[in-house]
N, C-alpha and C positions, 0 to 999 in steps of 0.2 A: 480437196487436195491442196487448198492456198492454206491448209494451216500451217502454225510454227512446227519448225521440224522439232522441236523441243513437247511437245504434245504430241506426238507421235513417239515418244520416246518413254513411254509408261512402264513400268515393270511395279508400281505399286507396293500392294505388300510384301514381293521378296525382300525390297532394302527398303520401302521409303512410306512415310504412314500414307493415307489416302487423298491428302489435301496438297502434299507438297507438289505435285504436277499443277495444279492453280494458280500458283503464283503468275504474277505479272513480267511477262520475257520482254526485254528490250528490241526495240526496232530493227537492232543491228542480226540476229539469230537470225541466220539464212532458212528460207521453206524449203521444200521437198523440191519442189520446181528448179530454185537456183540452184541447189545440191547436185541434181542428177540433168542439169542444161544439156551439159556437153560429156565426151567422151573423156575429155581431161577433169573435168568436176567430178566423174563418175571413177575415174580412176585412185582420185585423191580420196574420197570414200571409201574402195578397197582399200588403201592401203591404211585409209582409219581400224578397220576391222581387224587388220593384220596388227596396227600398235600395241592389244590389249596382249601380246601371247608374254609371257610372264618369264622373265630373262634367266634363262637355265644358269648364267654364272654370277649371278648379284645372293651374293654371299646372305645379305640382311635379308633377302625376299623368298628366296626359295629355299622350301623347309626340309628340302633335302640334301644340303649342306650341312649349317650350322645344326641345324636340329635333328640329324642324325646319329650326333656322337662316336661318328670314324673323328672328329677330331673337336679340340677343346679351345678355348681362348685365355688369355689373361684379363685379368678384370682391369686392370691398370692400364690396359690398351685401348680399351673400348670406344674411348672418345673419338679414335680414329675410322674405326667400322661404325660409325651410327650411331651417337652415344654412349649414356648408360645401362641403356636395355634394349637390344638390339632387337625385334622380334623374334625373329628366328632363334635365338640363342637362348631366348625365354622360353621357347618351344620344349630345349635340351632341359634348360633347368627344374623345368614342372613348374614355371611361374606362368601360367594357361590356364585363363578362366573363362568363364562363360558370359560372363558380364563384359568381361573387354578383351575376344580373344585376339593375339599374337598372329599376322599375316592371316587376316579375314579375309580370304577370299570370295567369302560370299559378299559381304557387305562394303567392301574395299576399305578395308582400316589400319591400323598397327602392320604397314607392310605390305599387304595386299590388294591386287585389283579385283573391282569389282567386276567379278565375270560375265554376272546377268546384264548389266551392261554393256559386256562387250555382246552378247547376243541377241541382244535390243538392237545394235548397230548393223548385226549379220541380218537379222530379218527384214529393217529396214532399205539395205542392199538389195535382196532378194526380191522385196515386195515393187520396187523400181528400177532396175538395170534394163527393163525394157523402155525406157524415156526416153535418153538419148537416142538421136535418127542417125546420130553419123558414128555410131559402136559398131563395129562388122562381126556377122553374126560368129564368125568361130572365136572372138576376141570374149565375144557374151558369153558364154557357150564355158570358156577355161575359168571366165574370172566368177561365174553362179558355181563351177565346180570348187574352184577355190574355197569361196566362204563357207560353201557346207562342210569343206574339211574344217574350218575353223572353227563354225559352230558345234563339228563333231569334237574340235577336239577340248573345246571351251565344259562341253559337257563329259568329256573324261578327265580333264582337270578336276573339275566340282566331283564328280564319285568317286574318284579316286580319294579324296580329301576326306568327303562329308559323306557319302555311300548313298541315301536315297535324295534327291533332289528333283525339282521341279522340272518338268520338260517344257524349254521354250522354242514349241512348234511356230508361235507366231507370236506376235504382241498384242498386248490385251489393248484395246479401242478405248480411246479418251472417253467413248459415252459408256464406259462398264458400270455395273453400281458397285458400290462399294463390300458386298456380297461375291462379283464374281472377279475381283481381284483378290478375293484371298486363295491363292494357290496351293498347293498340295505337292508335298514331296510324294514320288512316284516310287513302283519299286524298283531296286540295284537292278534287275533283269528287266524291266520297262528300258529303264535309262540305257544302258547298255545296246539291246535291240535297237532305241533312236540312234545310239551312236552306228552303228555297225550299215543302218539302213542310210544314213547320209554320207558314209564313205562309200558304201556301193553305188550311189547314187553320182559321188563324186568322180570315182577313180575314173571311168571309161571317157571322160574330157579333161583330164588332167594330162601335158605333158609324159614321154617318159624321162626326159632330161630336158634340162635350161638350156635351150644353144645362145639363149644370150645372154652368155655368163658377165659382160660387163654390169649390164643394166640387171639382172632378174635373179643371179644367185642368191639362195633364203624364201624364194619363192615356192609356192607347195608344187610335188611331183606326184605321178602315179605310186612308186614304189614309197615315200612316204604315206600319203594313203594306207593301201594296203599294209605298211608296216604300224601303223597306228589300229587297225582294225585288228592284225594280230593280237597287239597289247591288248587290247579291251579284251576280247576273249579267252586271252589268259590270264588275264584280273581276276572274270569271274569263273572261269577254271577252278580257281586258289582258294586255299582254306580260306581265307579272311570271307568271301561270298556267296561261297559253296557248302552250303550245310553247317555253317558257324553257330553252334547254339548260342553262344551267346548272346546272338540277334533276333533267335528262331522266333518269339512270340512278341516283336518291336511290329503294333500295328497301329493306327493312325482312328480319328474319329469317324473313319466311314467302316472302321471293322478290314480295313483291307493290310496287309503281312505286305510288309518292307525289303522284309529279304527272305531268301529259298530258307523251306525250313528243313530239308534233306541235302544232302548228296547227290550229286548229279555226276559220275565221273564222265558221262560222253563229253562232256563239256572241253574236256581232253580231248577229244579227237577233233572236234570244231577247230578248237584253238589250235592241232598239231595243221590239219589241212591248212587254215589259213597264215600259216608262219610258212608252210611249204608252198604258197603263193607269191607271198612276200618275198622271200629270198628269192625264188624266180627273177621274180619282177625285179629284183636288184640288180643280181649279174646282169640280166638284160640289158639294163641300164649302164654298167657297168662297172659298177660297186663289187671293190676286192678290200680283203684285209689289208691291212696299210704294213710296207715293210720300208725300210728305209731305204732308199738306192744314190740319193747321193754322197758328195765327198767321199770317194774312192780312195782317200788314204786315209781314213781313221781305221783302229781297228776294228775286232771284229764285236769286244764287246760295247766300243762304246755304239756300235749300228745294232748291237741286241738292244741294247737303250734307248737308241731311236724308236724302236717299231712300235715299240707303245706309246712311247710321249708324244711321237707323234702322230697317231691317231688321234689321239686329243686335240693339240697344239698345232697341228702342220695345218693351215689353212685350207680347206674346200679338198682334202685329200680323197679317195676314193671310197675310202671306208665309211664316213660320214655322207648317210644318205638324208639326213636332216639337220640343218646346223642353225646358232644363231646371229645374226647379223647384228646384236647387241652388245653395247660395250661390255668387256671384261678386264680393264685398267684394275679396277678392285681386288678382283679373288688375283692376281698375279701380284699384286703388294702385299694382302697379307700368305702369299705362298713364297713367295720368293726368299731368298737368301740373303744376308750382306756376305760381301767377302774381303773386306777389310774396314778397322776401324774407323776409319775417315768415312765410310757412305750411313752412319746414323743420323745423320739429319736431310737425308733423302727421303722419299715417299715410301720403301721398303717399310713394311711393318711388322713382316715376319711374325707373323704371329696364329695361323692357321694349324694347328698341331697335333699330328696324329696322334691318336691316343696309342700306348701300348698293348691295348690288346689287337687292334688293326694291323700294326708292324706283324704279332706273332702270327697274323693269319694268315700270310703271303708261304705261301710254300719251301722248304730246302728246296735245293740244287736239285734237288731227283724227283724235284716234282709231287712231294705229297706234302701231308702239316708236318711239323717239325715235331710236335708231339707224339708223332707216331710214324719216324723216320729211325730205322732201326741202326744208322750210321751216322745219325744226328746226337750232339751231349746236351739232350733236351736240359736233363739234371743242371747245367753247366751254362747254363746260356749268359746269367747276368754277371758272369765273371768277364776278367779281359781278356785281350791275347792281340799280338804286334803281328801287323801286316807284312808280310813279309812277298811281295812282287806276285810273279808268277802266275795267277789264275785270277787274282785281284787286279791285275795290271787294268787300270782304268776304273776300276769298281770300287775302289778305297787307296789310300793313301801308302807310298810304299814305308813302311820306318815306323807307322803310328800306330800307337795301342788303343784298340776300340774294345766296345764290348762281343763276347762270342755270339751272342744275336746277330750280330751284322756282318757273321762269316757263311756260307755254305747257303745262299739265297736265291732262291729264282729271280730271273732281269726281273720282272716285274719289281720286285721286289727291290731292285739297282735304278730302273726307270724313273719310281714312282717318290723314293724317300729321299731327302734330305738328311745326313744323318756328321754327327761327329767321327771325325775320318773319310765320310767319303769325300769322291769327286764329283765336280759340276763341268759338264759337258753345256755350250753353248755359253752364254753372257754374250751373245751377239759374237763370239768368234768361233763361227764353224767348221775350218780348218785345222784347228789341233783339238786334242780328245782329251785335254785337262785345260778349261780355263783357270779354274780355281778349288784350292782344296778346302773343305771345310774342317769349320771348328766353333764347338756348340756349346762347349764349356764355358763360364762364365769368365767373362773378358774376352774371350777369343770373338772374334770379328758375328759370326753367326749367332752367338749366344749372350747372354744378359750382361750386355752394358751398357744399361739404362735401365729407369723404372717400366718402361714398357717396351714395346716394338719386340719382344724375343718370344722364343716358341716354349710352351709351360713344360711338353712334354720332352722336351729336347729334338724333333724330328720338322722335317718340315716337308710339303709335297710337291716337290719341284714337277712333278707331272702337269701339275696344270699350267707352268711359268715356260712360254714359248725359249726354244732356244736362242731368237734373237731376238727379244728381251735382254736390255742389256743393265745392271749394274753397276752404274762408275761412282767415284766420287764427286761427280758434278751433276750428278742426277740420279732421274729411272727414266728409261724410253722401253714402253713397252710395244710388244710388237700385235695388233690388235689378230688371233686368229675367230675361227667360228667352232664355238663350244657347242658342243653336238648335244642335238636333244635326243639323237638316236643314232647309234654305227651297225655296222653289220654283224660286229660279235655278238651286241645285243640278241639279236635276230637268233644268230648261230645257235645260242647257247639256252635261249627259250626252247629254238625248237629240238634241240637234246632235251631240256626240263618235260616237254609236253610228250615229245616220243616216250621217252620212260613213264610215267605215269598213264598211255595208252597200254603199254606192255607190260606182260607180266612178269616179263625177265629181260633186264638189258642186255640190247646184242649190239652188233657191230655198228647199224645205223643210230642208235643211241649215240655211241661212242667219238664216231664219226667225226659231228658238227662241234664235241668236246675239245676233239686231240686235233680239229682244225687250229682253234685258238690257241691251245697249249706251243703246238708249234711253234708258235711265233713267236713264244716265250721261250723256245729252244729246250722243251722242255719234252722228254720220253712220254708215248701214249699211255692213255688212263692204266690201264688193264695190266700192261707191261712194269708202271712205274709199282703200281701199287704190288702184284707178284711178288717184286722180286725188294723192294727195298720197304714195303708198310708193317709194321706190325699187326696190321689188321688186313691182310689179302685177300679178305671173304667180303668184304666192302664192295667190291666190282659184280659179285655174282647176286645179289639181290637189289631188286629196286627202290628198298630204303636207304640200301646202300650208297647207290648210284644217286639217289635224290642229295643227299648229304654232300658228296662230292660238286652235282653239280650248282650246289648252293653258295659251297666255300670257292669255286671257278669263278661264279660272278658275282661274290665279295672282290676276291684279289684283282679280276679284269676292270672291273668299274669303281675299286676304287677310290673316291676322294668326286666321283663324277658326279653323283644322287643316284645311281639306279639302285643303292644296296638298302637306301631309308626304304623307298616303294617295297623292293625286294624283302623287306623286314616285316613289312606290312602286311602283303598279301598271304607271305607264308606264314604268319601268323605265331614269328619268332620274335618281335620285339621284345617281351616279356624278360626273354632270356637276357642276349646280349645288353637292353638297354637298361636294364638291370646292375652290369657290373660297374666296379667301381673306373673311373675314369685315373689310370696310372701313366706317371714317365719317370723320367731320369730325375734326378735333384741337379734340374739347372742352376742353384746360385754355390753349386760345386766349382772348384777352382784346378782340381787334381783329379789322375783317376780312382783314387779312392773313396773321394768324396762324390764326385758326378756319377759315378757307376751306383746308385743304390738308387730302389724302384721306390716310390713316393707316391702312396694316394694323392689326388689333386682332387677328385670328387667324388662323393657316392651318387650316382642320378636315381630319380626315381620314376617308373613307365609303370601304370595300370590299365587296366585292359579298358577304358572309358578311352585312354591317349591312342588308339589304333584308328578312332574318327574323330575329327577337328569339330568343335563345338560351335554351335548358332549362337550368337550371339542373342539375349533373354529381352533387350529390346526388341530384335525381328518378331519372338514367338509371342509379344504382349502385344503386337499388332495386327500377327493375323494368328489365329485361335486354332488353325486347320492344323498349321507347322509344330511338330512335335519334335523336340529334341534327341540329342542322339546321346546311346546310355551312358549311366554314370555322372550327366555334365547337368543335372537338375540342381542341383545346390552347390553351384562353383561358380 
């Protein structure tokens, strides 16, 4: 036990060939012993464990941003996000290869951390927390529950990504041969099962709330937990893991099948019970939708604008039962606004930009797609038309002509966009319900006056730019909040997803946990909206139906967040959407005739190889067991 703690820390063939744990460790690498001395050495080790969890709002690293293509960039800005080739954004482009893949999670490279490492350090933890004499035992007791949520969720990071991966129950022993460190990815329902069995293991010692929120907010809770143990089994619920042929006959050199090669729909009920756990466990806790209740003089639509921004944005709010305690300086520059010429040579970068077909997906005013809003002029949309007060008051500019896309939109849709003609509520002053009006046209303060820093598509996603975040001419001060890795819509709106695919016909409990969150978008119940204003009313009475809806509910509620990249995923729609072409407005237009015309900016291209993230071809030339995942053999 007097060995280097760096010898203890083998994980071999998943990242590293067989000799490099040999090397010669300097004097100074602390052992096992000095690591776990005391209860403050031992704490300082938790919180190693907890450094590796992967920053839900760093734009470059997490591939459910930039690499989801809700939104695009300019190449001419790039220097400022990361370079010339950000990885994530390589993800979007299909410059993804197998040879050096983009945010390698497995091997920690181009953007990502190396995970198995972080669970080198979990097991580490676990296999010493009883050393220290002066830890009191219910202190042991939360902080051993702690890391198996992290180990649990270290290994739903990796299958979510890569689908079969290695299970690291324990660490392989410095005296292994070089035979039994070649590892074996296991199957998506192996992995799975470990995850699911070290949250149950976890939760019953987990808190159900921080009471010391100065010191421990960010820290894991019960209803986290269990809200993470839902996700997993509605991972494998989901087309992508559940009877995917395309995986059906992906098996490995011992003869053993990777993934299910049928259908399983019970897997639906698993996943509905344990979301109707979860959600429990929240309110319990005391996790509600987030609606806005301060500054009692603004009106009423700029507090509909609140309820969703700030679920996001409003720091440690109720709705957010996991959040991150990582900076997000970044994703609030390239989101944010200028609002007048003078702040271009501030840190604003403006340049995060929804694409056009993301804008058309947020619902009319009544609550359904605009496509299929029988009092919407879909026909008409990319023409103009001048704001005129009234029911826009606070939602766009009163006098200015915008496009008819940006009239007749659910808040979300007012929340979430940045757009030419609307309004910016907050810039750090909370008290009046117009800081600033925008303008996106070229020259105008928001839009391209300069070779970079502006938004490609014309739009930009003030959802994630806290209100008090402020933009002046003599800077950016941003306001740092905690970007959620999970809120309770989430929750809400799975467990609508999982009840209808238990039933054969949606009914009111389906509906329910839908027209919870629609609410707050002040928006009419599903059943109701659809009736009376969809061209399509038969939509609510089948559970195809109902699946379609509640697909496009948690497009428009999350986003600009990442849940819609996973959500793409699992449902095993990427093909489609990541498919189209990536359009916006002709920002180096100057007038509305010229800025109002729709402009391919990109064709992308997704193959069904791009629904699992590729091993890199050095790991699988080192250990022979690891077999790649499809499609990524010659890339």
């Amino acid at each position: 036990m007097k060995s280097k703690l760096i010898l203890l820390f083998v994980y071999a063939s998943i990242t590293l060939s067989c000799n490099n744990f040999l090397d010669v460790i300097p004097d100074e690498i602390p052992t096992i012993d000095h690591v776990f001395r005391s209860r403050l050495t031992t704490e300082t080790m938790l919180f190693t464990c907890y450094s590796y969890l992967p920053n839900p709002a760093d734009f470059n690293g997490n591939p459910a941003l930039m690499s989801s293509r809700e939104c695009w960039f300019t190449t001419q800005g790039l220097d400022f996000v990361g370079g010339t080739n950000p990885p994530a954004w390589n993800i979007a482009r299909g410059r993804h290869s197998a040879a050096n893949p983009a945010l390698d999670y497995w091997n920690g490279s181009n953007g990502g951390v190396n995970l198995f490492v972080a669970l080198r350090d979990c097991n580490i933890f676990l296999d010493n927390v009883d050393r220290p004499v002066d830890l009191e035992e219910y202190e042991k007791k939360r902080w051993v529950a702690e890391v198996k949520f992290l180990k649990a969720y270290y290994h739903f990071y990796l299958l979510r990504m890569y689908g079969p991966v290695p299970i690291i129950r324990e660490n392989i022993p410095v005296s292994a041969t070089p035979e039994e460190v070649k590892v074996y990815r296991e199957p998506v329902e192996e992995v799975a099962q470990y995850i699911v069995e070290l949250l149950d293991e976890a939760a019953p010692d987990l808190p159900l709330t921080i009471q010391n929120q100065t010191n421990e907010l960010g820290r894991i809770t019960r209803p986290i937990a269990l809200a993470l143990k839902a996700k997993t089994l509605v991972l494998m619920a989901s087309p992508i893991f559940n009877g995917n042929p395309y995986y059906a006959n992906i098996k490995d050199n011992r003869g053993k099948y990777l993934f299910p090669r049928d259908e399983d729909r019970s897997k639906w009920t698993k996943a509905a019970a344990a979301l109707d756990t979860a959600i429990k466990s929240a309110h319990l806790a005391g996790h509600t939708l987030y609606y806005h209740t301060g500054d009692v003089s603004l009106s009423n639509n700029t507090k509909a604008k609140m309820n969703l921004r700030g679920a996001v944005t409003q720091r440690w709010n109720k709705e957010i039962i996991w959040g991150s305690t990582k900076d997000n300086f970044g994703i609030q520059a390239i989101s944010a606004v200028r609002t007048n010429n003078n702040q271009l040579g501030s840190s604003v970068i403006s340049m995060m930009s929804p694409a056009l077909e993301v804008v058309e997906r947020f619902y009319s005013k009544r609550g359904v797609p605009i496509e299929e809003d029988k009092f919407y002029d879909y026909e008409n949309r990319y023409l103009t038309r001048q704001v005129s007060g009234g029911e826009y008051q606070h939602l766009m500019t009163d006098g200015y002509t915008t496009a008819r896309l940006n009239f007749d939109r659910e808040m979300r849709f007012y929340s979430s966009l940045c757009f030419d003609g609307s309004v910016l509520y907050g810039n750090g002053y909370k008290d009046q319900d117009v800081a600033a009006y925008v303008q996106m046209k070229k020259g105008g303060a928001g839009g391209m006056i300069a070779a970079e820093k502006y938004s490609i598509t014309g739009y930009l996603p003030k959802k994630l730019v806290s209100i008090e975040t402020s933009v002046s001419d003599m800077g950016f001060s941003t306001y740092r909040y905690t970007f959620p890795y999970i809120r309770l819509a989430d929750l809400y709106l799975m467990y609508a997803e999982a009840l209808n695919e238990v039933k054969n016909t949606p009914d009111s409990e389906v509906f329910y946990w839908i027209d919870e969150v629609r609410r707050r978008a002040q928006l009419d119940d599903v059943v109701y909206s659809w009736i009376n204003y969809s061209t399509k009313p038969e939509t609510v009475e089948t559970q195809s139906g109902v699946r379609r809806i509640i697909h496009r509910e948690r497009y428009n509620e999350f986003a600009f967040e990442g849940p819609a990249y996973w959500d793409m995923l699992r449902w095993h729609e990427a093909e489609d959407f990541m498919n189209r072409p990536v359009k916006g407005w002709n920002i180096r237009g100057e007038n509305n005739e010229d800025y109002y015309k729709v402009l391919t900016i990109f064709a992308p291209s997704f193959l069904k190889r791009d629904y699992l993230a590729p091993i890199k071809l050095e790991i699988l030339d080192r250990n022979s067991n690891l077999i790649q995942n499809p499609g990524w053999d010659s890339y």
